[in-house]
Structures are given as structure tokens and as C-alpha cells.
N, C-alpha and C positions, 0 to 999 in steps of 0.2 A: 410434564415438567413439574417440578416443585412450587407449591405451594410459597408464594413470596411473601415477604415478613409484613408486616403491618406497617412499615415504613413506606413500601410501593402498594400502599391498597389503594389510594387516589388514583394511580394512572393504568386499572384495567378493571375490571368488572367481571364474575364468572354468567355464562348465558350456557343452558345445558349441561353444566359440566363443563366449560371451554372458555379460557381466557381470552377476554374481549379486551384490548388493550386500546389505547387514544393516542393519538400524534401530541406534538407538544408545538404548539402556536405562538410564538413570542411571549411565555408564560404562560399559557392555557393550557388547559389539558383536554383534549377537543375529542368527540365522537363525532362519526359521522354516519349517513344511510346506509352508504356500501362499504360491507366489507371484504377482506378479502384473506384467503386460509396461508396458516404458514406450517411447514410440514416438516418432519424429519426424515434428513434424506439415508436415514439407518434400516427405517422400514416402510417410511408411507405415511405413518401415523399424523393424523393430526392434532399438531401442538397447543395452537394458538390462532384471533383471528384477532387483524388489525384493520383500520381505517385506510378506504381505498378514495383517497382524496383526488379532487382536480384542480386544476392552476385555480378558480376561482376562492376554493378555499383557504388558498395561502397565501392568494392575494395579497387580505389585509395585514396578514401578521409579514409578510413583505415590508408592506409597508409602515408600519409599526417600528419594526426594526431599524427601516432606512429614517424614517422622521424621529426617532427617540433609542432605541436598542443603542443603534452603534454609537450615539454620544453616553448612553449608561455606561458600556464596557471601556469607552475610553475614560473617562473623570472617574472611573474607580480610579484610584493610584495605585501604581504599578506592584507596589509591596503587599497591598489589598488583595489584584490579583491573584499570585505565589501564595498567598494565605491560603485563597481558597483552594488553589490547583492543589494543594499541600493536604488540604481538610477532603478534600475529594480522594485523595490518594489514599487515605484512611478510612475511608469509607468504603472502597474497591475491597479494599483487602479487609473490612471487617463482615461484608456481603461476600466474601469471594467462593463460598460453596454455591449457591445461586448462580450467581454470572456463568462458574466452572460449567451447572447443570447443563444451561442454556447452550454453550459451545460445545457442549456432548452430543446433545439431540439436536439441537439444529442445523450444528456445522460436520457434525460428525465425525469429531474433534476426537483423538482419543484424552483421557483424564490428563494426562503429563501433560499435554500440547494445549491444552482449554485451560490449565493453568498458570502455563507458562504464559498466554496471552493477555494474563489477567495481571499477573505481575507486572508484565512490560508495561502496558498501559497504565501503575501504579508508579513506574518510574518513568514514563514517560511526564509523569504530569509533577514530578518529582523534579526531574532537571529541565524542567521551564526557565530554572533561575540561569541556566547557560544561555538559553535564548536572548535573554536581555543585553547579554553582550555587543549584538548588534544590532541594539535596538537606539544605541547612544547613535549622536552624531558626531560632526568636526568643528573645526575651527580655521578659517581660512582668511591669511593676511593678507592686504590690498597691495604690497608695498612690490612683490613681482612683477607688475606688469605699470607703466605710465597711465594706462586708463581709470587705476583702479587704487592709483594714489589715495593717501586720504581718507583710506575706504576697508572696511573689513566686514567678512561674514560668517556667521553661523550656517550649515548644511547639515538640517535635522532630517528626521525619517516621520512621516505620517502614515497614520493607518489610512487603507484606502476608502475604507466603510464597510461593507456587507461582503464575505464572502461567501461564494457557492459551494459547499463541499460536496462530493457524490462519492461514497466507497464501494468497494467490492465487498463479495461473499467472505470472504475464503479470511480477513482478519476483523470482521465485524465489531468487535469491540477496538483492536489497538488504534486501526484507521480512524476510527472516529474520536477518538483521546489525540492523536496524534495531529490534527488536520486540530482539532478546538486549540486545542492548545499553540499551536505557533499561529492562530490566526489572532484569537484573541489575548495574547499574551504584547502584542503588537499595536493595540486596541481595536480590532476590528468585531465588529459582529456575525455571527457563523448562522447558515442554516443548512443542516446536513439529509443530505438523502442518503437514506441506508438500501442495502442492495432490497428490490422486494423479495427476497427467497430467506434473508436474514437480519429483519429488521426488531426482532424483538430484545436484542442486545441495545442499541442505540437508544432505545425509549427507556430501559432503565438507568442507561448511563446519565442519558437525561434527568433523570431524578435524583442521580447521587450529585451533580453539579447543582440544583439545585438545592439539596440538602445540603451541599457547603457551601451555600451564599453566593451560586452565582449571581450578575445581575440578567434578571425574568425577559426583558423585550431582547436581550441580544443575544438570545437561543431559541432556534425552530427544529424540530427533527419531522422532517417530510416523510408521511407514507404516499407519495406519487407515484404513480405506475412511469414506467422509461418512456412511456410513446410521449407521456405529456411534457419532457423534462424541455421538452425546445424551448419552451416557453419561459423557462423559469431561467433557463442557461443567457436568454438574450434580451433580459430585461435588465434596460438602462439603470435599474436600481442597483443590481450586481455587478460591482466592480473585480471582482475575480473569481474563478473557478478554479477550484482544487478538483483534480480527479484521477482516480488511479483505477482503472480501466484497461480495456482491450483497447490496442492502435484504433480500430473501427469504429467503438465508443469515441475517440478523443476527435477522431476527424470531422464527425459529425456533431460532435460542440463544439469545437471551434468554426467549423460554418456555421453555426446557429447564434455563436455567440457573440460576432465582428471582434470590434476592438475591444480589448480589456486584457486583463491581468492571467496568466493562464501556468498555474503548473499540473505537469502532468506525468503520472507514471504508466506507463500503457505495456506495452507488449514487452514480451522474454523469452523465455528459452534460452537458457546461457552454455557456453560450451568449459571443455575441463582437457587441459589440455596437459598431456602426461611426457615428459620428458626421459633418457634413457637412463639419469642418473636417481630416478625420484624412488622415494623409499615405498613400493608397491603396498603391501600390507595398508599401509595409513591412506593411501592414496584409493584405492578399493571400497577403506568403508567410508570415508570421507564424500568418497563419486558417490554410493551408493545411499550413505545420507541425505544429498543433493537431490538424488533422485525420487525418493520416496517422504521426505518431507511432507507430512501434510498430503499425504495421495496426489504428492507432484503437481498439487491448486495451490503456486507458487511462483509470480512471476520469475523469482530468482532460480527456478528449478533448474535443474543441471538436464540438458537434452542432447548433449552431442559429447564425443568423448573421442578426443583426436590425442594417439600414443605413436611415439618412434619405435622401431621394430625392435630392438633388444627386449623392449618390455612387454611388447601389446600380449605376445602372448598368455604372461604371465597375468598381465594385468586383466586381461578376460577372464582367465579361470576365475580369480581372487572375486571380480565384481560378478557372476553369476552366482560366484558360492556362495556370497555375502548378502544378494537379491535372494537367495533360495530364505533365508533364514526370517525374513519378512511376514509373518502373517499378518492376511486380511479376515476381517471380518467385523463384528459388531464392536465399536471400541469401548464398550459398556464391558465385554467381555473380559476376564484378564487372559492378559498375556498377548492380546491382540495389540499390532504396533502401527495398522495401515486402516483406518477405516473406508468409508465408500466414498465415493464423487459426489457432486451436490447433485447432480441428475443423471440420467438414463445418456439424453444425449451426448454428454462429456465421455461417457463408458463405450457410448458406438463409433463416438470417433475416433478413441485409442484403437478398437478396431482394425478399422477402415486404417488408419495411419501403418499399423503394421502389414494389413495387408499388400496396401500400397507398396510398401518394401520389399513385401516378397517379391510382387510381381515384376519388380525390378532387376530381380536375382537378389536380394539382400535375404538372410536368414536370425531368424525367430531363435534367442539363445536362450531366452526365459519368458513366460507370461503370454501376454496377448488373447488371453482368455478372457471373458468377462461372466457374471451373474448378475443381471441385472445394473444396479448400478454402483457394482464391485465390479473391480478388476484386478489381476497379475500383476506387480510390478513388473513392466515390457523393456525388452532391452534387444537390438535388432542389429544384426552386422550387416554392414555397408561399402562397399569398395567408395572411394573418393572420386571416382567418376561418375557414379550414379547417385552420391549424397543429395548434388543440388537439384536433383529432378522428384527428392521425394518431397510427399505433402509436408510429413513431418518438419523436413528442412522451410518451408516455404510459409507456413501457417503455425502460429503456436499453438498446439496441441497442449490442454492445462488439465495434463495428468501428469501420471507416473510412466514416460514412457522414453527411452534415448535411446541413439544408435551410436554404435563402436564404429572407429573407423582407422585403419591405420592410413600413418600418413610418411614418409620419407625423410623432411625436414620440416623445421618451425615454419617455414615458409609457406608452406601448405596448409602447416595449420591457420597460417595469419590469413591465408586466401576463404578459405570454407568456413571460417570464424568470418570475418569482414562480407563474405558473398551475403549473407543474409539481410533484409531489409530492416533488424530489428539490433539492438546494441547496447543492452541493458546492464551484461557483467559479462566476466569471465573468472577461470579458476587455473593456474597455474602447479603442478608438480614435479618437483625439482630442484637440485640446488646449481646448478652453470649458471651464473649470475650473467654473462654474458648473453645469452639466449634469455635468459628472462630477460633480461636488460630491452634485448629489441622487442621480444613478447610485449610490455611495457607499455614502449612506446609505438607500437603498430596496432595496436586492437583498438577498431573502434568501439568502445565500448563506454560505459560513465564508473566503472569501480572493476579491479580487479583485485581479485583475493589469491595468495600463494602460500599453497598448500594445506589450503583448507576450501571449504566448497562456502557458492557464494552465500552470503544471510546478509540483511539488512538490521534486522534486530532493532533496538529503538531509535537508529538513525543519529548514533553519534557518530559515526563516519558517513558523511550524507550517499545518500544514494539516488540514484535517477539516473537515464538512459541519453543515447544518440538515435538518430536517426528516425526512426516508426515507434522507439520505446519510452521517448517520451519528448516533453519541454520542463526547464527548471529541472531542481532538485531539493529533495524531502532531505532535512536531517538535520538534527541540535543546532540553530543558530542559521543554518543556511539558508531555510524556506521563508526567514522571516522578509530576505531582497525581493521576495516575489507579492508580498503582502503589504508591502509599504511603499511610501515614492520619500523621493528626495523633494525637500522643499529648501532654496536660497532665501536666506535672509540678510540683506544686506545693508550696513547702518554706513550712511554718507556722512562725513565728519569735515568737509573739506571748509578749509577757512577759519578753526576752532583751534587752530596752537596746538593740537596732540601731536602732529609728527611735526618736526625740523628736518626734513631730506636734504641730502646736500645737493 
């Protein structure tokens, strides 16, 4: 990786040749004995090593946070805030070949996509000022009801105190701008665990907030290994948990974690669902976008692709020929557009996921190859009898991989879309306003996109899941219900001449 400017020379140190970087402790920038290697999943190489902490060591700055941080970040005033998320924003994009670096070799990101990331999370931190919208409260008059004569109340919003952030691999910088910003935009104080496979994004993000004045006790960036994270998840000091994770991840912090504050984005695999009026062409590269995004390490990834028969077949040729034109390989490379999975395992389960298909009778119409830990863009046909018995259907597979399936009417596709445990989006093509009309209202799902494939993007249309895909929802102004409570304030007047009721 590159050589960081002299602006981040505090928070790592070179040992052999190898940046040795520090967790950051409610202002500190902390070493510790054990480290642990952070690697690019493009070849193997090793990047970077960071601090391999355990609950003891973040203890205190726990509790630093909970005794002093989260009163810091609330008595900044709120315009204070927006100053810095603003001066931080500025700083993203005046570092932004660096951070790019970092989302190349780490995330194995290609150049466009490590970019893009960097922007987002520059406007992410940009329209915090929408946030505040719901951060006011009400006004509520006593004179509705007999008991409450006399009487009138303010219902404002408080920050809860400390939350828990945990992000995934696969948006390592936006997740963590994303999760700081509507916790502590609210006033709350944040401590973030970044995935261990891509935590070297998080620790400089760290420093550009604190190069734009955040306040020092109401930020921790955790390098804790996952076994230890029970601990951290079900301490009384943590009033909510942000996490966007695997279903499996979320159900075991929420048992870990009893009562508290919980949002969560978890599991996907969203289906795309092709109507016989929908204009093919757009709809082909649109699926095929959906699918190869990011090497399909995307909860919003498109995995299932249910068409009525006028089109299916047209609509299969169009998305193989449109998969063909995909190359993988090193995204460092030009012209390369799909780079590799974050590991080996993610590449043998796309595998195994197709094989499973075949052995169902489904047939392999592109991909399903791997090298290591590159694969094909995979795309598998399925009769609608056998969809709900493959893995695929059953488990989110977080690659690049769907199966076709034709279907007869919407009705079936509303079946084999709903049969699944997970319900994070869907994607609609077509213009019969009636069919979509029920599409609509029949998919259990939390967002539905028509005639374009799903994205989240910086979450001004919020997004978040049913079922197994999630609790709450991410997105401009939304996540702030889940980070703050309602408190009544109610001023008794009775006997003082302000009202004359009749």
C-alpha cells in the first residue's frame, strides 16, 4: 500500500517494512502485544498489521466514553457537529487517492468502485444536515383529553448514549461514515468494530474525524477479534448496536445482547423479477449489474431472476451475453471490471451452490468455475419446482452467483420471492402498472426498486429488511428512531389563569 502522508504518521508505525498501525481508544491511539496480519485478498500479500485487542483493553475507553465521551458529543452543538462532519468531508476527498489505495488491495475493490466509496461516504457525511430533521421534537396540548387540562408537553428526542457499531468487509469505509454519522449526529457516542479482514480503512477514517475536530472520548475504533465481541455487545454501558452482518451474526448479538436498542441489516439475496412487457435490453444489463456488483459481496445482490414466458427466453440469452463481457481478474489491472472474493471459502461455496443445482437437474449457463479465490460470474437455470430445495435458495451465498427461473404468473413469482427466510429488496421490470401494483404490495421485502436493480447507495431512500434480513432501517433521517428515545416533558399549569375552558 502507499505510503500515508504525514498527516496519519501518528496512528501506525513501519516494523520490517510493514505498517504496524493502533486501534484508537476514546482518543488514544493505542499499541498493543498482539498483532494480527491484514492481507489482500487480490494475491495473498501482506499489507498491514494491526492491534489484536481483548475486551480488557477497551474496557476503559468503554468506559471513558460512557462517564465523559457521550456527554462530549452531545454539548458540542449541533451546528458544531455538521461543521465537522463538513471539514471531515473535505478531508476524505483531499486524502481520497489513499483511502482509493486501501479499497483496491484490501477489499479488492476495482479503481471506479474504491472510488465511488469514497465519495459516498464524503456525502454521506455531507447530508447529516437531512438528519436533523428528525432529530426536533413536538408540541403537544393538554386541552384533548379531561385529565390533562391545564396541562401541556414538549416530546423531545434524546441520544441513548454509547452505541455499538460492528460493519462488514465488503463497504469498510461508507459503513463506518454511515453508522458515525446518524449515531452521533443525534448525540450519541460511537465505538466501531471494523470487520478483522478490513479494518485498516476505519483507523484512518479515524483520523480524518479527528483532524476535523471531532470530540476525542466519543470515538473508539475496536480491533477485537469476533469470538470476543459477546462481551462488548452485552455490556450495560451499550445502549444500542448497529450491525450489518450476516442473519447468523445478528441472532447471536441479539442473544448476547438482552434488551437494548438494535438495528440491523443482515442477510439478502434479492430476487428481479421480469415481466412480459419489460424492455429486455435494459433489463439484462440492469440484472447483470445486480449481479456482479462488487463480486456479488452485496447484500443487495440480485440472486434470483423470475421472468414470464414471452420473455424468459429472450431475456436469458441477453443476461449470459451480458455476463460473458465481465472480466475477472486483478482490479489493479485495466479493463478488469469483477475483481476476487474476500476469501477462498466465499469462492468454494459459489461452487458447491452450483453444483448443488446441477445435481437437481438445474443447468450451469455461465461461470461456476473458480481460481482460487476468483470466480465466473455464475448464473444457473432452475425449473420452479426444484428452486426451493437448492442451497442457493436457502442460504445467502455472498457472491456473484443467480439462478433463472421461469415462472407462469406474478403469482409465483410472489411465492418463491416470499418462500425464502430473508426479505431485504426486490427489483421489478415492466411497465403493467397493475401487476406491479400487486408486485407492490405482496413482496415481503423492505424496498423495492422498478426497473432498475436494487442499491442502497448513501441511504437517502432508507433501506433495511423483513424477516431474517434484518431489524430497523439505515437511511438519511430514518436510523436516527432507532438511536434516540422519546422523552415527555410535561409542565402542570393548573390553578394559574392560562386557560379559561368553558
Amino acid at each position: 500500500m502507499k505510503e500515508l502522508p504525514q498527516e496519519f504518521s501518528g496512528i501506525y508505525e513501519v516494523r520490517n517494512g510493514v505498517p504496524v498501525f493502533k486501534a484508537y481508544l476514546a482518543g488514544e491511539w493505542v499499541q498493543a502485544s498482539e498483532v494480527q496480519d491484514v492481507r489482500s485478498p487480490i494475491d495473498g500479500s501482506l499489507l498491514a498489521k494491526v492491534p489484536r485487542l481483548d475486551f480488557q483493553a477497551i474496557d476503559a475507553a468503554l468506559q471513558r466514553m460512557h462517564d465523559e465521551g457521550r456527554f462530549d458529543i452531545r454539548d458540542t452543538p449541533g451546528e458544531k457537529r455538521l461543521e465537522i462532519y463538513h471539514k471531515a468531508a473535505d478531508l476524505l476527498l483531499k486524502f481520497k487517492d489513499y483511502f482509493v489505495d486501501v479499497l483496491v488491495l484490501n477489499n479488492g475493490k476495482t479503481y471506479p468502485a474504491a472510488e465511488g466509496e469514497v465519495k459516498a461516504a464524503a456525502e454521506r457525511l455531507r447530508v447529516a444536515d437531512l438528519d436533523v430533521r428528525k432529530i426536533y421534537g413536538e408540541y403537544v396540548p393538554g386541552d384533548w383529553s379531561t385529565e390533562t387540562l391545564e396541562a401541556e408537553a414538549v416530546i423531545k428526542r434524546e441520544p441513548l448514549g454509547v452505541v455499538l457499531a460492528i460493519t462488514p468487509f465488503n463497504y469498510p469505509l461508507f459503513d463506518v461514515a454511515n453508522k458515525v454519522v446518524y449515531s452521533t449526529v443525534a448525540g450519541n457516542a460511537i465505538m466501531v468494530k471494523p470487520a478483522s479482514s478490513t479494518p485498516i480503512i476505519a483507523l484512518m477514517f479515524a483520523k480524518v474525524l479527528e483532524m476535523a475536530g471531532f470530540p476525542r472520548r466519543a470515538l473508539s475504533i475496536i480491533t477485537l477479534p469476533g469470538s470476543q465481541m459477546s462481551r462488548a455487545v452485552s455490556d450495560p454501558r451499550v445502549s444500542v448496536v448497529s450491525l450489518t452482518g450476516s442473519t447468523e451474526a445478528g441472532l447471536e448479538v441479539i442473544k448476547a445482547g438482552g434488551i437494548k436498542q438494535y438495528i440491523m441489516e443482515l442477510g439478502g439475496g434479492d430476487p428481479a423479477i421480469v415481466l412480459s412487457d419489460a424492455d429486455i435490453g435494459s433489463a439484462a444489463s440492469k440484472i447483470v449489474t445486480g449481479i456482479t456488483s462488487y463480486a456479488g459481496q452485496r447484500c443487495d445482490s440480485i440472486k434470483f431472476i423470475f421472468a414470464e414466458p414471452p420473455v424468459y427466453d429472450e431475456l436469458k440469452r441477453r443476461i449470459v451475453e451480458e455476463l460473458s463481457k465481465v472480466r475477472v481478474g486483478d482490479p489493479r489491472e485495466s479493463g478488469v471490471t469483477m475483481g476476487p472474493l474476500i476469501d477462498e471459502a466465499t469462492a468454494e461455496e459459489v461452487v458447491k451452490a452450483a453444483q448443488d443445482a446441477v445435481s437437481k437437474g438445474g443447468k450451469i449457463l455461465h461461470g461456476g468455475t473458480r481460481r482460487g479465490n476468483y470466480i465466473e460470474p455464475t448464473l444457473v437455470e432452475v425449473s420452479k419446482d426444484v428452486l426451493p430445495s437448492l442451497y442457493l435458495y436457502k442460504k445467502e451465498v455472498f457472491a456473484s452467483i443467480a439462478a433463472i427461473t421461469e415462472v407462469n404468473s406474478i403469482d409465483e413469482a410472489i411465492r418463491l420471492s416470499n418462500g425464502r427466510s430473508y426479505g431485504l429488496d426486490a427489483a421489478i421490470f415492466g411497465e403493467d402498472i397493475n401487476k406491479i401494483r400487486k408486485l407492490m404490495r405482496l413482496l415481503e421485502v423492505g424496498a423495492i426498486y422498478i426497473n432498475d436493480y436494487p442499491k442502497h447507495g448513501i441511504g437517502y431512500f432508507p433501506f433495511g429488511g423483513r424477516k431474517d434480513s434484518g431489524v430497523g432501517r439505515e437511511g438519511v433521517g430514518y436510523t436516527i428512531e432507532s438511536v434516540t428515545a422519546y422523552k415527555s416533558i410535561v409542565y402542570n399549569y393548573k390553578g394559574k389563569g392560562i386557560w379559561e375552558y368553558m
